[in-house]
FINU-980851 format. One line per 2 residues: number of its first residue (from 1); for each residue x, y, z of C-alpha. Coordinates in steps of 0.1 Angstrom, whole numbers. Layout:
<recs>
NUM> X Y Z  ...
</recs>
This chain:
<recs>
1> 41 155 -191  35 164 -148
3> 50 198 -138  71 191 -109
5> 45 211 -91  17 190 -98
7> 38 161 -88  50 177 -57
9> 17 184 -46  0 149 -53
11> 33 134 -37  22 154 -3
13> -14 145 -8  -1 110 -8
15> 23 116 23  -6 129 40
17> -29 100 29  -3 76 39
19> 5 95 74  -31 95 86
21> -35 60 81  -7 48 104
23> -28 32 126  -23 -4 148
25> 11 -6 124  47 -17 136
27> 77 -12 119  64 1 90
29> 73 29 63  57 41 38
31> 72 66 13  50 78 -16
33> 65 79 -49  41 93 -74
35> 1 101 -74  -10 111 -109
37> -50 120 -117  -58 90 -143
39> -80 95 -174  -109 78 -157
41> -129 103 -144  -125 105 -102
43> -97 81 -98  -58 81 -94
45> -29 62 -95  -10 61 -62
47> 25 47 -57  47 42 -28
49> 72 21 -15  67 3 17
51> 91 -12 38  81 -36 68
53> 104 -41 97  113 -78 110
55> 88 -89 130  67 -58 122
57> 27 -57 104  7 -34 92
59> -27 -40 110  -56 -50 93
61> -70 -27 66  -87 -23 33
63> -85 -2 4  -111 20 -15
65> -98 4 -47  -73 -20 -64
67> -39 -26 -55  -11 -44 -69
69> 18 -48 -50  53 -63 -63
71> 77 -72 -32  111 -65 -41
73> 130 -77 -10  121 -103 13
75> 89 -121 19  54 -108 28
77> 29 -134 50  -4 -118 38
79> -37 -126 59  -68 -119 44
81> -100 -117 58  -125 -152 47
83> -93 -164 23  -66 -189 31
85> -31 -166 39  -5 -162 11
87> 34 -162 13  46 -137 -16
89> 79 -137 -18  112 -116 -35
91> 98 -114 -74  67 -120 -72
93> 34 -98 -69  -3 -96 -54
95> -36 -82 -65  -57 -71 -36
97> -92 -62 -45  -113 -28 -31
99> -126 -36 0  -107 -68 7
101> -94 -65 50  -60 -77 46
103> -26 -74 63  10 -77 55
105> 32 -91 79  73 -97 79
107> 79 -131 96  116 -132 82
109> 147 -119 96  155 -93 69
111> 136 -62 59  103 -65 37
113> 100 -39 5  73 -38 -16
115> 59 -12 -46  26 -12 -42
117> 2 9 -70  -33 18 -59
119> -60 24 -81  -82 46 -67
121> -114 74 -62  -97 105 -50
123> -122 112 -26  -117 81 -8
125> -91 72 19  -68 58 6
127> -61 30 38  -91 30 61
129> -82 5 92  -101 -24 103
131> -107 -35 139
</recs>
């Protein structure tokens, strides 16, 4: 299995990942879970739970690769860039593509919270904002 080394020092890698990208965001938290090395060769598995605040947004981003994101409470307004917005709600999930801007916003009156799970190079950013 992961020593609880390993997994505290991918978890920080992911804090860090995940602190350097709070950029034009409101009301937003983002607690990493896991990062583990996958068996293709340069990528990872990221996972963290993300909470969004009533009334609060992420600001528009991408991804280096894949995510797939499960809300767990409350619903999630997701604008993306060229594509017609989405309304995913409690139970449901979301595949976002590498390289697709995007941005999660809580219209509702009761906090969002989502797993998301990136698939990802590991010498890419993991959120890289997008004006």
């Amino acid at each position: 299995m992961f020593s609880s080394r390993a997994l505290l020092t991918a978890g920080l890698g992911a804090a860090l990942a995940f602190t350097v990208s709070a950029f034009a965001q409101t009301g937003v938290e983002r607690k990493p879970l896991i990062t583990v090395d996958l068996p293709i060769a340069g990528f990872q598995a990221v996972q963290a739970q993300v909470t969004i605040a009533p009334g609060g947004r992420e600001g528009r981003h991408l991804h280096a690769g894949t995510l797939v994101t499960h809300v767990v409470a409350g619903e999630m307004t997701l604008e993306l860039k060229d594509l017609p917005t989405k309304t995913i709600k409690t139970g449901e999930s979301v595949l976002i593509e590498a390289g697709q801007v995007h941005e999660g916003v809580n219209k509702g009156t009761a906090p969002l919270v989502m797993i998301g799970t990136f698939v990802v190079p590991k010498d890419k950013p993991l959120t890289t904002p997008v004006p």
